[in-house]
Structures are given as structure tokens and as C-alpha cells.
C-alpha positions, 0 to 999 in steps of 0.5 A: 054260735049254735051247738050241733046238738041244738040245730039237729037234735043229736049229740056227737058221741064220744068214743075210745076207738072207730066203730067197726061197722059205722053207717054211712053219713055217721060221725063220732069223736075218737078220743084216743086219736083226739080227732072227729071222724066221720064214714061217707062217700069220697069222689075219684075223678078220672084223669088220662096220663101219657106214656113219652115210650112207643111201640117198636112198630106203630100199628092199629086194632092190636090186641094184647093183654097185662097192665100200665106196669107190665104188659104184651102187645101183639098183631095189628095193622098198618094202612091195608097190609101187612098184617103182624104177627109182631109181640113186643112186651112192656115193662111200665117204661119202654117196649121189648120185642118178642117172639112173633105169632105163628101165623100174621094175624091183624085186624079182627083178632079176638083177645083174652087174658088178664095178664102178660104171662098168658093170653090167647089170641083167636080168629082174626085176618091173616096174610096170604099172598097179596091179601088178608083171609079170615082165620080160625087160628087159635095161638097161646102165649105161655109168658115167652113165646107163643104156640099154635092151639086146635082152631075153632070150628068157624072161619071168624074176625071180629068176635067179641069174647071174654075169659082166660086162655083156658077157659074162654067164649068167644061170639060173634063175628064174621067169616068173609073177608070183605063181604061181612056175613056177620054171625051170631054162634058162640063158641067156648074153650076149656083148655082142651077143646071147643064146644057150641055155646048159645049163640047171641040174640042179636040179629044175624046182620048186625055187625061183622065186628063186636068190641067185648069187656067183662070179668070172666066167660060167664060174664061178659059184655058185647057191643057192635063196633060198627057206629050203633049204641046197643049192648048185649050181656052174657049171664053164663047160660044166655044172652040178653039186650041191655036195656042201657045203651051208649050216648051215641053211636061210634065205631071202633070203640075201646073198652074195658071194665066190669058189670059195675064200673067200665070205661070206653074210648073212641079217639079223644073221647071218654064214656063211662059205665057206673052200673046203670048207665053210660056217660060222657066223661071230661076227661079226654084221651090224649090221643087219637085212639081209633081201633086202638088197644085195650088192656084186657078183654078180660078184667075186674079193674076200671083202671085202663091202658090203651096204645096203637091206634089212628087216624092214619098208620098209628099212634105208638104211645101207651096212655093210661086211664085212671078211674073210672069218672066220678067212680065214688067209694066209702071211706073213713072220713078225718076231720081234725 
């Protein structure tokens, strides 16, 4: 058999301990280990895993906020009405309930937050009688109940919006119940007050409701729930068209994740983001997640969790999405 030596021209080097800044592809023999080591790429493959827990009470477009270990869910809709004001907590295995919204909020109520122990839920339908209006309601979680905050200027359901709950922008959305009129001002929260922010780029009929993801309020993602495959991204001073958009046209996405990995499930359908571009996953949801809910609006992690959702009245288990597919990292290689 040939040496390695004699077919590449290159002799493997022979070293007492791993080189602390090794190129990729390079490979070397660790004598004090008495191993060959190596630097490359290893492929994570995405894969869905099933909760057996449900919420308390089954319902569709939930918003909420937190992780597959400890999360909130709250507001939503079963059929037409009622609206929720309904909080149930999650502790990685089982739902609690929890002090409600202040006012009965369901579809349409823009999320935020990157955990369960403070988040903030704005605009959105809300019950009035024997209908829904459209709100400019402004509620804050503080870890244990939740408190009415200044409302935003505009009557508004279906924002997309990304940030915490101090600090947040909000775009978007529409302002009739019914009647769409979608718009497209922006508007941003500091903690105090509201303040006008340039509004989208998209055109003012567009879509009445936008799904959002990203890593902060000067960095975000929007795209129309409505079945259209646009992308549109906020940079912290302007808005911009992606020139990537979705494999096809859906509505009623769910999406999470950042500028370089992100994930989006549509009933059992998986697509995924690798920075440049989306993709159809192999790996299925194992549920219907129509209008279901993400994790967070606002995140950096590509791991998702998602529950609620449809057809019909609600699908009540939680499922979580370990990824993103064929997400790839460089890692120290052992061979022997």
C-alpha cells in the first residue's frame, strides 16, 4: 500500500499537543494523545421531537416566549371566538396556568422576548361583545403576571415586530377587523415610550398580517403571512427587499432563527434558512402547525419549539425542532 506521503506529497506532522489555530482540512498526529487529529466540517441534521404534554386549552396563532425547557404561552383562538386572554407556563415537561392578559387578545397579537420571564404582547384582535376589534393594547409579562403598558399609537393586528420588551419595533400590520387595510408605519418602544420609525418598503397593500424573526429590533426579518414568498429585512435605519425569497408560497408560517441559520414550519412542512438561502427540509413536523406558535420572535438560537396551532380548533402538544438541517460547524476531528 502506498504511504500518504508518496500519493500527496505531504508528510503528516507529528505534534506533542493540537495546534491552537489549525486551517480547515489540516491534520496532524498528537503524540502525547497518541492519536491522528484532524480540523473539518461536521453536518448536524435536523430532526423534530414530540412533547406527549398539552396546553390546558388547545388553541391557534398563540403568541409566547421561552424555550423547550421553560417557556409561556398565551392569547389565541379557538374557531371564531372567543378570543384568550388565557397564560399557561411550561416547565419542559407539563403546562401550568397562569395569571391572565388584561384584556382578551387572539389572533394578530404581535410577540417579543427571548424568555419566560419577561415578554410583551402588542396589538392584536380583543373581545368586545359578540365581536373582535382590533387593539392598540400594550401588555408586559414581569415573570408572574402581566400589567397594561402605554398603548401604541395605531389600531393594529398582524405586526411583525422583533426586540425585547423594553426595547422593541414593531411594523406592519393592519388596523380594520375584517377589512385588512394593510399598513406599512413602524413603530419602536424604549422602555418608556413610543416613537415613529421608517416605515417598510413593502407596498401599503401587501398583507394585512406579517410572521417576524431575527436577533434584536435593529435586526429583523419580516415576511407576509399571506401565501406570497417575499422577504423583507430591517438593518436598524432602513428597510430593505431580500433578494432571497421562500421555495413557495404559504400562509401562516412559523418562523424563528437569525440572519445566518433560521427555520419556518407551515403544518408538517420544514424550510430552512442557511444564510443565503431557503430550502425544503426532510425533516417533517409531526403535526399540523398551521398559525401555530414560535418560541421567540426574538432569538439568536436555531433550535425551535412550537405548539397550538390547526386545522380545525388546535393542536395542543408542544414539538421541538432541533437544527437547523444540514446546518454545518468546524470541529476537531478524532480519528484513532
Amino acid at each position: 500500500m502506498a504511504n500518504f506521503d508518496t500519493i500527496a506529497g505531504l508528510k503528516i506532522p507529528v505534534v506533542s499537543s493540537d495546534p491552537s489555530n489549525p486551517l480547515q482540512g489540516e491534520i496532524w498526529y498528537n503524540s502525547t494523545a497518541d492519536k491522528f487529529r484532524g480540523y473539518g466540517l461536521y453536518s448536524v441534521t435536523a430532526a423534530w421531537t414530540s412533547s406527549p404534554a398539552s396546553l390546558n386549552s388547545g388553541r391557534r396563532a398563540c403568541a409566547g416566549a421561552g424555550t423547550s425547557s421553560e417557556g409561556l404561552a398565551f392569547a389565541g383562538y379557538i374557531g371564531g371566538f372567543p378570543r384568550f386572554n388565557g397564560t399557561e407556563s411550561w416547565n419542559g415537561s407539563s403546562w401550568s396556568t397562569e395569571p391572565s392578559l388584561p384584556t382578551p387578545l387572539g389572533q394578530g397579537i404581535t410577540h417579543v422576548g427571548v424568555g419566560k420571564s419577561s415578554c410583551a404582547g402588542v396589538g392584536g384582535y380583543y373581545f368586545s361583545g359578540p365581536s373582535a376589534s382590533v387593539g392598540n393594547r400594550h401588555s408586559q409579562w414581569n415573570g408572574s403576571a402581566w400589567s397594561s403598558s402605554t398603548a401604541i399609537p395605531a389600531t393594529r393586528y398582524g405586526m411583525g415586530g422583533c426586540g425585547v420588551y423594553n426595547n422593541m419595533m414593531v411594523s406592519g400590520g393592519a388596523h380594520a377587523n375584517g377589512g385588512y387595510f394593510p399598513q406599512t408605519s413602524s413603530y419602536t418602544w424604549n422602555g418608556s415610550a413610543w416613537a415613529d420609525s421608517p416605515a417598510a418598503n413593502w407596498s401599503p397593500g401587501t398583507a394585512a398580517e406579517f410572521t417576524s424573526w431575527g436577533t434584536s429590533s435593529t435586526n429583523w426579518y419580516a415576511s407576509p403571512s399571506s401565501s406570497q414568498t417575499a422577504i423583507y429585512v430591517y438593518n436598524g435605519s432602513s428597510w430593505a427587499t431580500s433578494p432571497a425569497t421562500f421555495p413557495s408560497s404559504l400562509s401562516s408560517r412559523t418562523i424563528w432563527g437569525n440572519s445566518s441559520a433560521a427555520a419556518s414550519v407551515h403544518d408538517t412542512l420544514t424550510q430552512t434558512w442557511n444564510g443565503s438561502a431557503w430550502a425544503t427540509s426532510p425533516a417533517s413536523a409531526n403535526s399540523n402547525h398551521r398559525e401555530a406558535m414560535r418560541s421567540n420572535a426574538t432569538t439568536s438560537s436555531t433550535d425551535g419549539w412550537v405548539f397550538g396551532g390547526g386545522p380545525g380548533n388546535g393542536v395542543t402538544s408542544g414539538e421541538t425542532f432541533v437544527g437547523p438541517q444540514n446546518s454545518v460547524t468546524t470541529v476537531n476531528l478524532d480519528f484513532s
